[in-house]
C-alpha positions as CSV (number, residue, x, y, z in Angstrom):
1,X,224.0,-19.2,-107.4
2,X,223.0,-23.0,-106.4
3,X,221.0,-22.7,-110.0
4,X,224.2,-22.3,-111.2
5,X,225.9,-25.3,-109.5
6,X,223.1,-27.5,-110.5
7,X,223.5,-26.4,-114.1
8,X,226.9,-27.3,-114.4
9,X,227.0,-30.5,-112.5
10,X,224.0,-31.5,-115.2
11,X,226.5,-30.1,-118.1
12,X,229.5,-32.3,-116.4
13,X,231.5,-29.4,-115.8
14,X,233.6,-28.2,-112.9
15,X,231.8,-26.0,-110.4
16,X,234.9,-25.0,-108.7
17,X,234.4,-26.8,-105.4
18,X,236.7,-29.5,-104.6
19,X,235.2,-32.1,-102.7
20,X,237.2,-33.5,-99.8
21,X,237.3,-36.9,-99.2
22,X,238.8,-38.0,-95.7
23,X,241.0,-41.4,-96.0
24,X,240.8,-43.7,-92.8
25,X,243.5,-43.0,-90.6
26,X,245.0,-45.5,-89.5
27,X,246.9,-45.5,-85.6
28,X,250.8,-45.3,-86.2
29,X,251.6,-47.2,-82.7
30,X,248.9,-50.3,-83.5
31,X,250.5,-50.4,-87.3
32,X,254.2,-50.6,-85.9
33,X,254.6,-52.6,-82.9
34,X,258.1,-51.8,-83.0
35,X,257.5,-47.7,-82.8
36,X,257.4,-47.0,-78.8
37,X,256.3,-44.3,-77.0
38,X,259.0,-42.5,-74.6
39,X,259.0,-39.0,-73.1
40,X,262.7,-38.9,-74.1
41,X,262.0,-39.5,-77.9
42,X,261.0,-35.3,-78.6
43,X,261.1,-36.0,-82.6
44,X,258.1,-38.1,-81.9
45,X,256.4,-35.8,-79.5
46,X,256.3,-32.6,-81.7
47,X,254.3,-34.4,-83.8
48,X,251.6,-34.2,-81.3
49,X,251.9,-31.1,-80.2
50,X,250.9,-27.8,-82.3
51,X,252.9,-24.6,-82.2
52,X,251.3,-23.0,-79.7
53,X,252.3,-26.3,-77.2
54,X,248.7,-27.7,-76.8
55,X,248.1,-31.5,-77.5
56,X,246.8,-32.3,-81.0
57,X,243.7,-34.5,-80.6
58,X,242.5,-37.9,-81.8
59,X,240.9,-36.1,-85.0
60,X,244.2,-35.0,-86.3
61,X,246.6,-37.6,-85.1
62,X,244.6,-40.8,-86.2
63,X,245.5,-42.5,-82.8
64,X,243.1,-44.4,-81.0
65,X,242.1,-44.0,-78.0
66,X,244.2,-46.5,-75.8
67,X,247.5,-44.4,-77.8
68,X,245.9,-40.9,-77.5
69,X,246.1,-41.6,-73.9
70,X,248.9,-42.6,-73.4
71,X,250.4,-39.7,-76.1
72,X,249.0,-37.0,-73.8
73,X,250.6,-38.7,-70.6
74,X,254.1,-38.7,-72.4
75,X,253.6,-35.5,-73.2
76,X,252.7,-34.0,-69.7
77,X,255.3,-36.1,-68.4
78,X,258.0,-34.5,-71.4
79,X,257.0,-31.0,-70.0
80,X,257.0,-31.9,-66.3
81,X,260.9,-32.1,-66.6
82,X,261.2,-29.0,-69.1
83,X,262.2,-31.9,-71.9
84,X,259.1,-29.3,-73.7
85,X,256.9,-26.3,-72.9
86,X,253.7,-25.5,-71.7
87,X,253.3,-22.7,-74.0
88,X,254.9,-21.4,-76.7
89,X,257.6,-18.9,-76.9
90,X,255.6,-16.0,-76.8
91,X,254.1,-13.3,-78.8
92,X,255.5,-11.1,-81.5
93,X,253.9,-8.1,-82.2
């Protein structure tokens, strides 16, 4: 099989693999000045949360680590006064 690849990335073709190339994320607060973080703003907040209610981390959100800090305080501080859940709704089987 890797003969194969070799073979056709000698010939120019395609092998069928598309190579992924990551593009430097860039943190949304440090970009906007103007964009502020507030446990009242939910719009923003579900963007940082996945479905299942867990905090999405640095990796996925491109923040740095000064707003990825203060996104996960916001966030427990949103859920603290039921403003979102823990968890999501639940199953269904």
């Amino acid at each position: 099989m890797d003969d194969y690849r070799d073979r056709e990335r000698e010939e120019g073709g395609q092998s069928g693999e598309r190579r992924y190339f990551s593009r430097p994320k860039i943190c949304q607060f440090c970009a906007d000045k103007n964009l502020k973080m507030d446990y009242k703003n939910l719009d923003l907040l579900k963007r940082f949360v996945t479905e299942e209610g867990k905090i999405r981390p640095r990796r996925q959100t491109g923040s740095c680590a000064k707003h990825q800090r203060e996104i996960s305080g916001t966030v427990k501080r949103a859920r603290h006064i039921a403003l979102l859940p823990y968890v999501s709704g639940g199953r269904e089987d």
